[in-house]
N, C-alpha and C positions, 0 to 999 in steps of 0.2 A: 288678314287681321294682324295689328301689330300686335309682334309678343310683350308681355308686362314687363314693368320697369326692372319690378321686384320679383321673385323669382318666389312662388306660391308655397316654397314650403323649407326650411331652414331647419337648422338644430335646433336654434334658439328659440323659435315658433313651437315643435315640438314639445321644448321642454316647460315655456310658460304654459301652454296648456297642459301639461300634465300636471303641473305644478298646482296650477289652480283648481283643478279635480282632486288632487289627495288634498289639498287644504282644505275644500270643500265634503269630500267623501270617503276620504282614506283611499288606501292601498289597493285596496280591492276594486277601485272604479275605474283602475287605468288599465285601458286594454288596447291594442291597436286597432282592433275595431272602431270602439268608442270615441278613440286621438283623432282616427280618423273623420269620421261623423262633426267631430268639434273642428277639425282643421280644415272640413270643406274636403277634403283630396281622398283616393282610393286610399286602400287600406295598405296596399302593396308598397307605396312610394314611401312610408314610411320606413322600410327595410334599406332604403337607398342610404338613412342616415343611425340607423342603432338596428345592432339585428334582433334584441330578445325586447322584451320590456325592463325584463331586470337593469338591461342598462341603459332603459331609460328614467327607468326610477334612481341608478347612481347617477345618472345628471342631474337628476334634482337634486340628491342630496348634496353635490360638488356646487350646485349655483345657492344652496343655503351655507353652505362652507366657505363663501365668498364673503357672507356679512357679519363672518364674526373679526373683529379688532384683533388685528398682530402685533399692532404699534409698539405695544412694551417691549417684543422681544427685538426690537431693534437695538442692538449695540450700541446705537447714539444715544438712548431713552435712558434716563437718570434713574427711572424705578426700578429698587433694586429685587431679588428674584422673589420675594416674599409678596410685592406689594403687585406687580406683574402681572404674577399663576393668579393673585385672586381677580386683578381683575381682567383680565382675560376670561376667565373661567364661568364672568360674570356675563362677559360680553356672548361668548356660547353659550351659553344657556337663555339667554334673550333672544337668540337666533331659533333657540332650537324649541322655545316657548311659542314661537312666532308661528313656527310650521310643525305641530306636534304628531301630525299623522305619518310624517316621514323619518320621525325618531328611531323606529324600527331599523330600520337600510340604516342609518349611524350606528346604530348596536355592533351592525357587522366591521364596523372598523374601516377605516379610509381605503382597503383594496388597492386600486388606480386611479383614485378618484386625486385627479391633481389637486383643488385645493384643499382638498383632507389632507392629502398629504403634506402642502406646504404646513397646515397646521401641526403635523406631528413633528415636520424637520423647524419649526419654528420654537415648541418648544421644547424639543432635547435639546438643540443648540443654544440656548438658552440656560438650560441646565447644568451642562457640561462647561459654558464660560463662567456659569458662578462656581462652579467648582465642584461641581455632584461628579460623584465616578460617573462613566458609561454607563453603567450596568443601573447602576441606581436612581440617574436620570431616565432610562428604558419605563425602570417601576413605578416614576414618579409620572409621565405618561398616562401609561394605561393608568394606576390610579385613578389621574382627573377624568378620566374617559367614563370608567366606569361607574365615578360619582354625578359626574356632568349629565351625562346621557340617560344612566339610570332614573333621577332626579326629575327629568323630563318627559317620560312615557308615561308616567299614571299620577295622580293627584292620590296621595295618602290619604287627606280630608274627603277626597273623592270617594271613596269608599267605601264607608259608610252613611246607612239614611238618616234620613229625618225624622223617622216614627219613635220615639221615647220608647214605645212598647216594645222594640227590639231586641231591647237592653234590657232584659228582667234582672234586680238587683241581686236574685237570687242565684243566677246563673252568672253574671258578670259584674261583681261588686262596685269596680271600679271606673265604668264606664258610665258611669250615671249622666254623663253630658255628654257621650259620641251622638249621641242623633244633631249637636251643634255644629259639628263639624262640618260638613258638609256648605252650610250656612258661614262660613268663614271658611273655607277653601283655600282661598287667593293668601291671605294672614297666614295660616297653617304652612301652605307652603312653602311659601316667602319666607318666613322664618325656621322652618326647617331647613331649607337649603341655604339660609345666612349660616346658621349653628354648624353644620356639618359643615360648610366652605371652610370658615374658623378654625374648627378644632381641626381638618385637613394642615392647614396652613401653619400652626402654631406648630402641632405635632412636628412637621417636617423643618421649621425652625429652631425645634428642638433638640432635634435627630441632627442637625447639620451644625450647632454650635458644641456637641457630643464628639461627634465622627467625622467633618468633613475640615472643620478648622483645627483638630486636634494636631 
């Protein structure tokens, strides 16, 4: 029998299906059993290419790190560091909107994940040409990390319901419309992570016509 052209099992086979299962059912559905079962192949030959899950879960998270926009921090790009970080920041977060079951594994920080990491050498280098100390470029980093990604694991409007009666006026004066929320989600969000991108950005424009131009 001739052997196949393509060769039945790859990283990159691996990692689309796995990829498709937590966007489909989170975290918890990927197992090498079950990769296996979806890939057609024993369960063993998957060890040939990642040996825990965990790192197969950082390949997803490194092939969702591939669609977020660097292009600002290019050198050549005329946006200066203010207009940049936002949007960049805008462009990660549409990535990480995109595939929110894998927001978790980005909590943990880029590890060895190559392009997490060009994202974090993308933007300290970045920081450090417009002129932030090291140190404060480092802060300005994690910062967006922890706003970005935090921003992106749970829906504030999300959590709460829709029953009026929830909210007894007596017990929470002020809440007399949280059962809307919910019901406007996507707006709530949206506009909370516009408000806080902003006041990130201003603050730090602020901080840096203070301290960095002094």
């Amino acid at each position: 029998m001739a052997r196949p052209r393509k060769p039945l099992l790859s990283r990159d086979r691996i990692v689309a299906a796995a990829s498709a299962l937590v966007d489909a059912e989170g975290l918890d559905a990927v197992s090498t059993r079950r990769l296996a079962a979806e890939l057609g192949v024993s369960g063993p030959s998957l060890y040939n290419h990642f040996r825990t899950k965990d790192d197969i879960l950082e390949a997803v998270a490194d092939a969702v790190s591939t669609q977020v926009d660097l292009s600002m921090f290019d050198p050549a790009d005329e946006r200066d560091w203010p207009t940049a970080l936002h949007d960049w920041a805008v462009s990660y977060r549409a990535a990480l909107k995109a595939h929110p079951n894998i927001v978790p594994v980005f909590a943990r920080g880029p590890g060895r994940r190559p392009a997490g990491l060009r994202i974090a050498d993308a933007v300290f280098g970045a920081m450090v040409r417009a002129g932030w100390p090291p140190a404060q470029a480092t802060h300005i980093g994690a910062l967006m990390r922890y706003f970005i990604t935090g921003s992106a694991l749970a829906s504030f409007a999300g959590g709460f319901v829709d029953d009026e009666s929830a909210y007894d006026p007596a017990d929470y004066p002020h809440l007399g419309r949280a059962h809307l929320l919910a019901e406007h989600r996507q707006q709530v969000d949206e506009g909370a992570f516009d408000t806080g991108l902003g006041a990130i950005i201003d603050g730090l424009a602020s901080r840096y016509a203070a301290t960095v131009r002094t």
